[in-house]
N, C-alpha and C positions, 0 to 999 in steps of 0.2 A: 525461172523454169528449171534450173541447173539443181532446185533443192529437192524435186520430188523422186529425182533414181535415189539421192541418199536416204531418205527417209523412206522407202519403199525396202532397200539394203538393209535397214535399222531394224522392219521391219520381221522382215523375211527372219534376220539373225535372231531376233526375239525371241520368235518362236521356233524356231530349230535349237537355241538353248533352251526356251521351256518343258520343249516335248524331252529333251537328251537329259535334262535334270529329274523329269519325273520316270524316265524309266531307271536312270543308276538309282537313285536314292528309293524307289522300289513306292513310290506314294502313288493312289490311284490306281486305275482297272488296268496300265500297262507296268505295274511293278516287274521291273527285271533284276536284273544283276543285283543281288544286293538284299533284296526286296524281302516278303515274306509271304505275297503271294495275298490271296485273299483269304474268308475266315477269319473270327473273332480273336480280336486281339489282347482278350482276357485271357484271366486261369482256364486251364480244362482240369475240368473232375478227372477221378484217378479212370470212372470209365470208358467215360471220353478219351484216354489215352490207350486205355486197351479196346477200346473197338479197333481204334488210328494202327493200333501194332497188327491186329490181328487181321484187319483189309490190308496190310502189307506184305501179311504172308508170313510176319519175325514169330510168332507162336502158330500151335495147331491149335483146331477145333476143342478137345480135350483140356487143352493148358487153358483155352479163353473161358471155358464154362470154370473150370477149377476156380481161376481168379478172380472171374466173375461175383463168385458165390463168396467167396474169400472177403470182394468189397463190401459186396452186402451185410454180410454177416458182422462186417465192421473189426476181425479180426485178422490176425497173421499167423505165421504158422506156428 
């Protein structure tokens, strides 16, 4: 009888290390500290990065179409 509180202990600590490894190391729907959140963890196209700038507010409207068009057009300045 004296072995089911340790293995109950063993238990419990299992899974309190489980859950506390998947939030540092950032793996799964609880990635925290560390993490990268969720979202493809491929390349983003160059537009895909300027929409991500331009929903953050780091360009204006004017600079997003300018670059925009820049990408498409497949040249620089």
């Amino acid at each position: 009888m004296w072995i089911f509180p340790f293995i109950g202990l063993f238990v419990f600590l299992f899974m309190i290390f489980f859950k506390f490894n998947r939030v540092f190391t950032g793996s799964g729907p609880f990635c925290g500290w560390g993490g990268q959140g969720g979202g493809s963890s491929g390349p983003q196209s160059p537009l895909d990065i300027l929409k991500i700038r331009y929903a953050k507010g780091e360009i204006t409207r004017e600079e997003f179409e300018r670059m925009k068009k820049d990408i498409s057009e497949g040249g620089g300045p």
